[in-house]
TINU-400790 format. One record per residue: residue number from 1; residue in three letters; y, x, z of N, C-alpha, C, O in turn. Coordinates in nm, 4 decimals, m for minus. Each point is the difference from the previous one (the first is absolute). Layout:
N
[node NUM; "ALA"; [Y; X; Z]; [Y; X; Z]; [Y; X; Z]; [Y; X; Z]]
...
***
This chain:
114
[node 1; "UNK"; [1.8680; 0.3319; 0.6191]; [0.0929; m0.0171; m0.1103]; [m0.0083; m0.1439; m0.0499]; [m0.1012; m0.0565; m0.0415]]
[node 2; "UNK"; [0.2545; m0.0057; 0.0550]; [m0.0437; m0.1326; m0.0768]; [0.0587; m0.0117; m0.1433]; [0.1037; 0.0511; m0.0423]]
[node 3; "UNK"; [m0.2106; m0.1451; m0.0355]; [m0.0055; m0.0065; m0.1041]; [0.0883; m0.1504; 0.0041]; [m0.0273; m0.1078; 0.0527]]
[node 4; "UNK"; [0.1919; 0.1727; m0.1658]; [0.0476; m0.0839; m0.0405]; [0.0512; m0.0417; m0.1258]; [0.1126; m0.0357; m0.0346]]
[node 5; "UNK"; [m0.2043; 0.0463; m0.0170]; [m0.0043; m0.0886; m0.2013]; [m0.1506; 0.0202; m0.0336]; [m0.0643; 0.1050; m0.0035]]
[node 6; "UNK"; [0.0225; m0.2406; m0.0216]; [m0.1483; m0.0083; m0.0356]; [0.0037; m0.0406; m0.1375]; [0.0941; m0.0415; m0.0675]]
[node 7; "UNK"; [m0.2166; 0.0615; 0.0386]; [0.0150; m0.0480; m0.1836]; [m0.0935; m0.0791; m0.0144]; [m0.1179; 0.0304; 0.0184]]
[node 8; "UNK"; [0.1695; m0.1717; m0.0624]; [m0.1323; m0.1417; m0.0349]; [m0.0131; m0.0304; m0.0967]; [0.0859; 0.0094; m0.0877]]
[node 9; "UNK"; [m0.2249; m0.0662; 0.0707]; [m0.0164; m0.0601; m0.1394]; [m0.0832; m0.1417; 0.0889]; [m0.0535; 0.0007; 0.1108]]
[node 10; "UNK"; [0.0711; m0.1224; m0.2177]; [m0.0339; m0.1136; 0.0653]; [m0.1691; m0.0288; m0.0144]; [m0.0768; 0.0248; m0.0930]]
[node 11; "UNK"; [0.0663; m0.0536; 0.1539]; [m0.1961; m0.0233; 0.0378]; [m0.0097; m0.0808; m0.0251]; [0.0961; m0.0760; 0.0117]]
[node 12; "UNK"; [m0.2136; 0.0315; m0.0631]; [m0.0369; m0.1306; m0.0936]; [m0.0282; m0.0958; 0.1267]; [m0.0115; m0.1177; m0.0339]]
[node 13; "UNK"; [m0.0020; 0.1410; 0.1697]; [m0.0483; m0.1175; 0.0948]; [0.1446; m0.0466; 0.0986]; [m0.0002; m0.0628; 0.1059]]
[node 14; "UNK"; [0.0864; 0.1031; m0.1620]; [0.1357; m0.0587; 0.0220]; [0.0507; 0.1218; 0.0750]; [0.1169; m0.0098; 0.0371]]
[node 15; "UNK"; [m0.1914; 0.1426; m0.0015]; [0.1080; 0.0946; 0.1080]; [0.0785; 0.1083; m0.1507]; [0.0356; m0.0285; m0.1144]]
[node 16; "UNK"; [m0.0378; 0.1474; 0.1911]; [0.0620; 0.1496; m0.0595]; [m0.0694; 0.1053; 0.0204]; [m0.0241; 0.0498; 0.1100]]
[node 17; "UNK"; [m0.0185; m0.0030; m0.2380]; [m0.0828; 0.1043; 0.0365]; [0.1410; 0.1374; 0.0753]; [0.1115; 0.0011; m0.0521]]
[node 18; "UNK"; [m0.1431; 0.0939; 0.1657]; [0.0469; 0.0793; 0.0007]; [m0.0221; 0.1386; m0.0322]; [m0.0679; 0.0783; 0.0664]]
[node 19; "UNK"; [0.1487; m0.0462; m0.2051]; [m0.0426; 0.1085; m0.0696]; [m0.0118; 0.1505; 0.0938]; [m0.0910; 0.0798; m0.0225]]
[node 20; "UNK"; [0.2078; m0.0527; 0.1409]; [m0.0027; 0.1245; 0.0577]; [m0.0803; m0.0161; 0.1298]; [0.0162; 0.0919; 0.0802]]
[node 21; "UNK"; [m0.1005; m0.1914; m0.0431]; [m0.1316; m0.0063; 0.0994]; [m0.0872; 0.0233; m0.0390]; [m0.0404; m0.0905; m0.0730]]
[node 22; "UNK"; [m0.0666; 0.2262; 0.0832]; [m0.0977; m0.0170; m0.0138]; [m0.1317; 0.0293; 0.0748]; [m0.0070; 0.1198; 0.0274]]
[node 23; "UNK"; [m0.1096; m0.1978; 0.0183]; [m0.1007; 0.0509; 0.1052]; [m0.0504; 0.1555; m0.0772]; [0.0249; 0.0658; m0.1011]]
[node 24; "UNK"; [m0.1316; m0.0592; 0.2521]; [m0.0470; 0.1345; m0.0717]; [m0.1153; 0.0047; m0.1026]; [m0.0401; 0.0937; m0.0691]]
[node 25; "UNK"; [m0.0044; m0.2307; 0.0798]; [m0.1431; m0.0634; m0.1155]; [0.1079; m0.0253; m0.1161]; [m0.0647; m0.0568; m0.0880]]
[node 26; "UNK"; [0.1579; 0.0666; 0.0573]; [0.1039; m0.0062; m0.1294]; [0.0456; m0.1217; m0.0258]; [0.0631; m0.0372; m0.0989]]
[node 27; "UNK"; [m0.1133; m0.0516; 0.2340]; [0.0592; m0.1321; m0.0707]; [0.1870; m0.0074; 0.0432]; [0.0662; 0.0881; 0.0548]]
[node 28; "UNK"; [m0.0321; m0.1900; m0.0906]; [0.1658; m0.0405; m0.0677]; [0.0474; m0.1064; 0.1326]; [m0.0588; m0.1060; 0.0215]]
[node 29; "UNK"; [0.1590; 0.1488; 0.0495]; [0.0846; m0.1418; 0.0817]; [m0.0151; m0.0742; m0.0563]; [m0.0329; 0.0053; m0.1185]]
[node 30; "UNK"; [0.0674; m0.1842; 0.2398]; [0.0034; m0.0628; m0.1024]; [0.1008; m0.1003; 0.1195]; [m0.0100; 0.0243; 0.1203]]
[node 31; "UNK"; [0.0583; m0.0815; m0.1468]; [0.0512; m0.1166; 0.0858]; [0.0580; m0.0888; m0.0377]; [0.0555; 0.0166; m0.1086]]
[node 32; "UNK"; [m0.0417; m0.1310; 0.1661]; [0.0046; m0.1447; m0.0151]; [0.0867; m0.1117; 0.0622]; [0.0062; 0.0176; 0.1217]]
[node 33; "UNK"; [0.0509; m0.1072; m0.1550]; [0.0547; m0.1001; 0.1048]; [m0.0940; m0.1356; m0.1031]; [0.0682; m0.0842; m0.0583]]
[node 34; "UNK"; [m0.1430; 0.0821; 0.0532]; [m0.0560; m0.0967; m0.0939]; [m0.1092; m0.1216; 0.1070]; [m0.1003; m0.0597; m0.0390]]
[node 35; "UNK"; [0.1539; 0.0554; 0.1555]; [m0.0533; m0.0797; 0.0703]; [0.0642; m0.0813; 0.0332]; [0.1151; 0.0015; m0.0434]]
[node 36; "UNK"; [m0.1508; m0.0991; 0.1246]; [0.0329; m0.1472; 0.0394]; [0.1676; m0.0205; 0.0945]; [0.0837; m0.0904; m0.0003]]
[node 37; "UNK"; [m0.0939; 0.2367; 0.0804]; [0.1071; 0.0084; 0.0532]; [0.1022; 0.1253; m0.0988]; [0.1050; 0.0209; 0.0606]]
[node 38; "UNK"; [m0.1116; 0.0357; m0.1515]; [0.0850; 0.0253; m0.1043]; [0.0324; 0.1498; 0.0752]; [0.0861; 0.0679; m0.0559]]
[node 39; "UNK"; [m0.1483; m0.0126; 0.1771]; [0.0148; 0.1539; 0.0641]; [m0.0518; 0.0419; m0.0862]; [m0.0777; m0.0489; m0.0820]]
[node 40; "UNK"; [0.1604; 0.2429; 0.1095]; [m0.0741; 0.0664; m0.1234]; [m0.1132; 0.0676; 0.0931]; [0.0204; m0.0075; 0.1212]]
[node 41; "UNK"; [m0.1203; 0.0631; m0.1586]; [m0.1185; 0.0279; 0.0536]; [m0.0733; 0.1438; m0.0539]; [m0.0144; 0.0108; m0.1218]]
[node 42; "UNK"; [m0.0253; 0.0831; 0.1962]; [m0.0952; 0.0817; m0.1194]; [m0.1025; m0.0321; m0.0180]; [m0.0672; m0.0104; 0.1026]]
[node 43; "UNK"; [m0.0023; m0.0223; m0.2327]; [m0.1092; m0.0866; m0.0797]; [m0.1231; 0.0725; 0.1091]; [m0.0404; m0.0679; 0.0944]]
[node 44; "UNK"; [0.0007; 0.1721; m0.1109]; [m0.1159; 0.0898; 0.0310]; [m0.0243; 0.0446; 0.1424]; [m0.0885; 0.0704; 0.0485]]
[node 45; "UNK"; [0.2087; m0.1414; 0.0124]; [m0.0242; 0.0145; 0.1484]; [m0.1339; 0.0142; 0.0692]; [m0.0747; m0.0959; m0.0190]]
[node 46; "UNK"; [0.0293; 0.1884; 0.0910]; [m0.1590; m0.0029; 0.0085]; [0.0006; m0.1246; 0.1197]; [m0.0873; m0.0866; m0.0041]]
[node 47; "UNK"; [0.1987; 0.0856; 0.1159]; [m0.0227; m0.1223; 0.0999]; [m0.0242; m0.1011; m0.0539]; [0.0023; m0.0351; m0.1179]]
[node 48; "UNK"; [m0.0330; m0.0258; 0.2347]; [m0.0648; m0.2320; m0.0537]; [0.1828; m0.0115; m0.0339]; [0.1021; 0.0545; 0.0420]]
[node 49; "UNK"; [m0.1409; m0.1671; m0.1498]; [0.0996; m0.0220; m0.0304]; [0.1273; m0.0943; 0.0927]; [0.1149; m0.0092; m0.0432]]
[node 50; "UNK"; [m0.1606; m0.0568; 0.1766]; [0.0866; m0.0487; 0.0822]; [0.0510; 0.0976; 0.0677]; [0.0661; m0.0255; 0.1006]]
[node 51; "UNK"; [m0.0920; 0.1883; m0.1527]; [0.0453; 0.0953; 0.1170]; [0.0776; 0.0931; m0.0886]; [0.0054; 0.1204; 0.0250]]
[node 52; "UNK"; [0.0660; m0.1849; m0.1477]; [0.0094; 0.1021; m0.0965]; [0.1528; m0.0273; 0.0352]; [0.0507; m0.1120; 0.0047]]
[node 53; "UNK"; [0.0111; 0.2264; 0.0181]; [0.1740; m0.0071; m0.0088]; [0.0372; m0.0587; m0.0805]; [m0.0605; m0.0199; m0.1054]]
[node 54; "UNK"; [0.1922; m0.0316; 0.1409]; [0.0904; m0.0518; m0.1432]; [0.1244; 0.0535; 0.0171]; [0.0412; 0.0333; 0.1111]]
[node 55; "UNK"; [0.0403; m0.0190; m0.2402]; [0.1101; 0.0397; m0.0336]; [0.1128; m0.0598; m0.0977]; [m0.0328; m0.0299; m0.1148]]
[node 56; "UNK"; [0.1441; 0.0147; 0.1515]; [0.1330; m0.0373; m0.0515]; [m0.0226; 0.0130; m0.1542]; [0.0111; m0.1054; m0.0627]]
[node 57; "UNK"; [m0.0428; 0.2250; m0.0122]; [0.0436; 0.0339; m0.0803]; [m0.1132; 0.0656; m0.0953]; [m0.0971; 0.0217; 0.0724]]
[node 58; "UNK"; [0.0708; 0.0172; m0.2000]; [m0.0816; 0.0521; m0.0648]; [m0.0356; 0.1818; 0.0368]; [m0.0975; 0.0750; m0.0007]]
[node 59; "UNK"; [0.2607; m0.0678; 0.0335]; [m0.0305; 0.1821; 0.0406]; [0.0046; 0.0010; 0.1282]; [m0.0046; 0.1131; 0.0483]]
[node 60; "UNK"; [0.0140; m0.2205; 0.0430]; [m0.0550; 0.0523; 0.1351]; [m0.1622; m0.0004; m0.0218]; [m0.0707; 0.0967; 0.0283]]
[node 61; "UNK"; [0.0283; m0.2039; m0.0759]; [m0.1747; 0.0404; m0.0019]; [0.0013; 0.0918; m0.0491]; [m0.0176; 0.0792; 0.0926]]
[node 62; "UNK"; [0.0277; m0.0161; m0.1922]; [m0.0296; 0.1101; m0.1195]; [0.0807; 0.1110; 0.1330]; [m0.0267; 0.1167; m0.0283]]
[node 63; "UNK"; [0.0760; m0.1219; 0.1023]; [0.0239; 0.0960; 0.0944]; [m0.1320; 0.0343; 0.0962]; [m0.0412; 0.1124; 0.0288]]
[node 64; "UNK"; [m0.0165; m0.2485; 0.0149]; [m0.0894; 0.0029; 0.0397]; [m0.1256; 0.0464; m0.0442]; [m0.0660; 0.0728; 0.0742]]
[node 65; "UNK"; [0.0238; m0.1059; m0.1873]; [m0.0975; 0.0470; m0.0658]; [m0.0235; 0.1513; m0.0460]; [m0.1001; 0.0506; m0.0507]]
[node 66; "UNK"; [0.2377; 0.0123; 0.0880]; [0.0444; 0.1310; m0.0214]; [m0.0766; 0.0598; 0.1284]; [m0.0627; 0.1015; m0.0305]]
[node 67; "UNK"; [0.0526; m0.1328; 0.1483]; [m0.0697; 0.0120; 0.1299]; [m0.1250; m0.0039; m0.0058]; [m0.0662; 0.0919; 0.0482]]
[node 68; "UNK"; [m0.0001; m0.2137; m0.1164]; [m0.1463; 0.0120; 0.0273]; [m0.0395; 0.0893; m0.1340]; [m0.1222; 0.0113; 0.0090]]
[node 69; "UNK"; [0.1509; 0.0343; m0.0882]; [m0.0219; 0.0756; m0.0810]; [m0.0166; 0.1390; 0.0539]; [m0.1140; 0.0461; 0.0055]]
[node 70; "UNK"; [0.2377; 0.0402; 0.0433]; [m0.0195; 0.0997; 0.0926]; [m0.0712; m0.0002; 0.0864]; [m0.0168; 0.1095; 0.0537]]
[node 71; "UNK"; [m0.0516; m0.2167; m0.0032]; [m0.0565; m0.0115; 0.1503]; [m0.1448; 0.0000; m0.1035]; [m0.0895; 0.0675; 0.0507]]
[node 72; "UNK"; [0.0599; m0.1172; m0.1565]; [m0.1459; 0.0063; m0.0556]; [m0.0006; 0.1693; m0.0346]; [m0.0824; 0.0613; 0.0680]]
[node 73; "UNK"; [0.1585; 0.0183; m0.1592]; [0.0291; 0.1143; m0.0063]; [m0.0133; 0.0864; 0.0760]; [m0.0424; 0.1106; m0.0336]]
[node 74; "UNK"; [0.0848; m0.1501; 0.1866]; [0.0129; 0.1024; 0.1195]; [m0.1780; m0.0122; 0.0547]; [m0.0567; 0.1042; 0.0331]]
[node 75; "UNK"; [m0.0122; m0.2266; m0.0291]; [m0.1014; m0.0255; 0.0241]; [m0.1085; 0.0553; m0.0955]; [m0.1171; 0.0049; 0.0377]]
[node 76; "UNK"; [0.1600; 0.0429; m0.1797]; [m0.0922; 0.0271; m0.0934]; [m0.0246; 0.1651; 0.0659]; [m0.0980; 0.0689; 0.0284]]
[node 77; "UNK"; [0.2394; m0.0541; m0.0239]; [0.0465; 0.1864; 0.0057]; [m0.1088; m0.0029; 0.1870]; [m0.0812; 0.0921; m0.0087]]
[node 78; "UNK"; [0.0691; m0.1469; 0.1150]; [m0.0237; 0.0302; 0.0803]; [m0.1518; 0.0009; 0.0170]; [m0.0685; 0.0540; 0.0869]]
[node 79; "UNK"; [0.0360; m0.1233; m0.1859]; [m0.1605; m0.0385; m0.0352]; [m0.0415; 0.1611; m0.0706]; [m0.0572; 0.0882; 0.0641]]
[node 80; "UNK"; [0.0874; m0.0797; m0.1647]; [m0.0349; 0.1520; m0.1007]; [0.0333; 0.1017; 0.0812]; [m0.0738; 0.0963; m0.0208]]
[node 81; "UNK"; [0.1891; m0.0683; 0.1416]; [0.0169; 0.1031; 0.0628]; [m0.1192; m0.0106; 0.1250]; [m0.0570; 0.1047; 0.0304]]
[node 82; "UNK"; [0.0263; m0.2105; 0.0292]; [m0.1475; m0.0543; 0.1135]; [m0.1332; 0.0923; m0.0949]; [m0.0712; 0.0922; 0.0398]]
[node 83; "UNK"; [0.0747; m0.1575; m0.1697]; [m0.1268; 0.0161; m0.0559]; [m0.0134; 0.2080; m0.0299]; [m0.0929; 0.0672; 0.0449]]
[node 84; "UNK"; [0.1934; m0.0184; m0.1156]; [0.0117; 0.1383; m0.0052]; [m0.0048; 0.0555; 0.1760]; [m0.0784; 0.0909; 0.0271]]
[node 85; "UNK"; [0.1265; m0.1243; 0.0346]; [m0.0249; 0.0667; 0.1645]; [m0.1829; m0.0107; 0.0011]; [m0.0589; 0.1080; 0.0019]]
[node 86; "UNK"; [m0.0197; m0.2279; m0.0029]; [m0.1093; m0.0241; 0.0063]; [m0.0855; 0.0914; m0.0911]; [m0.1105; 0.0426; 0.0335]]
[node 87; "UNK"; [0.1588; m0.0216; m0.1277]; [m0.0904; 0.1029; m0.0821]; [0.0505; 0.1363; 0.0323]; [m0.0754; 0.0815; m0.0532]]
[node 88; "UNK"; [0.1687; m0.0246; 0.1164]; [m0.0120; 0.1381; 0.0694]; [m0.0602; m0.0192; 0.1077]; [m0.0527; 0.1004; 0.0479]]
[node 89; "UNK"; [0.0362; m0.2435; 0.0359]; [m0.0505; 0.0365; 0.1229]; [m0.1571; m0.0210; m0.0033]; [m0.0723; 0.0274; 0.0958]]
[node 90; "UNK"; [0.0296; m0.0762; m0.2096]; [m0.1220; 0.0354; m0.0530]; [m0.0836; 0.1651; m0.0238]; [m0.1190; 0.0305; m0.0074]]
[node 91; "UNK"; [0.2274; 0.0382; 0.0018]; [m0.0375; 0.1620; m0.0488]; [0.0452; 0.1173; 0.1096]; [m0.0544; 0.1093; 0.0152]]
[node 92; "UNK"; [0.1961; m0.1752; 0.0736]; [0.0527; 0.0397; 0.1211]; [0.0354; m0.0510; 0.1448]; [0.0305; m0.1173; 0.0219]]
[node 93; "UNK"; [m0.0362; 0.2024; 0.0630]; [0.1287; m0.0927; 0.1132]; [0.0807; m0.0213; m0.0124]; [0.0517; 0.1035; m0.0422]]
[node 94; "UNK"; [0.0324; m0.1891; 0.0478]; [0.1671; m0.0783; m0.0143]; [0.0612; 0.1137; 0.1325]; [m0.0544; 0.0672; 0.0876]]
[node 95; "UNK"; [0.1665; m0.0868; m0.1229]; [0.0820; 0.0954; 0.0950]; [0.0573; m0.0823; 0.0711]; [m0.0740; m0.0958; m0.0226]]
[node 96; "UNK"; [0.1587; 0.0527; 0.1008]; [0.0787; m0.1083; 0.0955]; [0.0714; m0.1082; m0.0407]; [0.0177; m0.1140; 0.0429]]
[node 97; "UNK"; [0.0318; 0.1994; m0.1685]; [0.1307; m0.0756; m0.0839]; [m0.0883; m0.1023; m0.0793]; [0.0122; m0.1225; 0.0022]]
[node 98; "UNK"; [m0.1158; 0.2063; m0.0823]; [m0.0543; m0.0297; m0.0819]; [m0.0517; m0.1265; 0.0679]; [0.0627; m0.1004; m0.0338]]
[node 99; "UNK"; [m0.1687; 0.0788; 0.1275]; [m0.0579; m0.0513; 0.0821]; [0.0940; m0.1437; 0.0365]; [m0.0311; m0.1155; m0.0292]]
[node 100; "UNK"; [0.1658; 0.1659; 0.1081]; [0.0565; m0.0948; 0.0029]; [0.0473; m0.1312; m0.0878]; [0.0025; m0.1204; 0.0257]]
[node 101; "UNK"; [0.0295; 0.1890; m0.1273]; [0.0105; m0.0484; m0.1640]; [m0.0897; m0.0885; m0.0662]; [0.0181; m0.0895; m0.0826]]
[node 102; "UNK"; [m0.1073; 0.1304; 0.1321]; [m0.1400; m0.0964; 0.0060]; [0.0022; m0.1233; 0.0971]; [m0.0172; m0.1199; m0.0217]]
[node 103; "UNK"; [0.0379; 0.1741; 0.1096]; [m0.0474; m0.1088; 0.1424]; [0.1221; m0.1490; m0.0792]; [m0.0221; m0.1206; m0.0108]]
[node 104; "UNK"; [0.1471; 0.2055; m0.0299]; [0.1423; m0.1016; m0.0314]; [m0.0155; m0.1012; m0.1206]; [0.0479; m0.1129; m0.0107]]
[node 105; "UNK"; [m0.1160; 0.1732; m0.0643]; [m0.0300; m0.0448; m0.1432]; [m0.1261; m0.1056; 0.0423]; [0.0294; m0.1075; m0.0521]]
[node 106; "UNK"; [m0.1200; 0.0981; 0.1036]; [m0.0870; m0.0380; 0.0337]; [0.0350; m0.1506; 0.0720]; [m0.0222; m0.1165; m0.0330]]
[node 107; "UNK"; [0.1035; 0.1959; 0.1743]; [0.0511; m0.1605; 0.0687]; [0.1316; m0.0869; m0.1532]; [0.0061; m0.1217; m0.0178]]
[node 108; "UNK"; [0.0551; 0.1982; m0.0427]; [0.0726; m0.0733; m0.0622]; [m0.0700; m0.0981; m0.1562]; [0.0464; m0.0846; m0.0764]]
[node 109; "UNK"; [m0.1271; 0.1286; 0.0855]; [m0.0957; m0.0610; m0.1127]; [m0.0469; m0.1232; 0.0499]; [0.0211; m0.1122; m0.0461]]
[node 110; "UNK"; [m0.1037; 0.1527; 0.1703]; [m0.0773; m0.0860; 0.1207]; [0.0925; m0.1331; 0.0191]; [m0.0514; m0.1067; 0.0335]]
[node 111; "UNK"; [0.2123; 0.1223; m0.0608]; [0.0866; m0.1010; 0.0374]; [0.0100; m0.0491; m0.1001]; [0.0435; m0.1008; 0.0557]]
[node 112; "UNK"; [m0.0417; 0.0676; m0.1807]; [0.0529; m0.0437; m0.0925]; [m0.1415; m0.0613; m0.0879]; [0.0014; m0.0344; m0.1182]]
[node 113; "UNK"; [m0.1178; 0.0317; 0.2085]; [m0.1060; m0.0825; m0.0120]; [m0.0200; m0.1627; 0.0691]; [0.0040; m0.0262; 0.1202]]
[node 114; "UNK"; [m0.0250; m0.0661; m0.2272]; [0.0066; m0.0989; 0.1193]; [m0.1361; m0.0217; 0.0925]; [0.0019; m0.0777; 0.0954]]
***
């Protein structure tokens, strides 16, 4: 689903805070064109910053930032569903699914480590 109307308030280090982004630690979007080349940028990008996308416009980043937000979210949700499998398989056998579910969560965690 894409998100099209974001709501800003201006950030004291020259970006926009984005009010309808939020991680799953509760922090707030934020993005920027407040650099040398005047692209807009998302502030909190976890990449090095020569590897950080740029964008046309304030709501294409804030589109973007809409992505790594879900993607921290989907990563939180896949972590707590890993950790609950581990504590039944502490007390039981995993069944196939179950098992599998594990093995998936596991390699997909495994990837998103540097």
């Amino acid at each position: 689903m894409k998100q099209t109307k974001f709501s800003y308030s201006k950030w004291r280090h020259g970006g926009y805070y984005v009010h309808n982004v939020r991680y799953p630690n509760g922090a707030i979007g934020c993005v920027s064109n407040n650099y040398e080349d005047r692209k807009w940028r998302v502030v909190c990008d976890p990449a090095p910053f020569d590897q950080h996308p740029t964008f046309s416009s304030r709501d294409d980043a804030a589109g973007a930032e809409v992505y790594l937000a879900r993607m921290a979210h989907s990563l939180n949700a896949l972590k707590l569903g890993l950790l609950l499998i581990e504590r039944i398989e502490q007390n039981d056998t995993l069944d196939e699914h179950e098992q599998a579910f594990a093995n998936a969560a596991r390699a997909a965690i495994a990837a998103t480590q540097p």
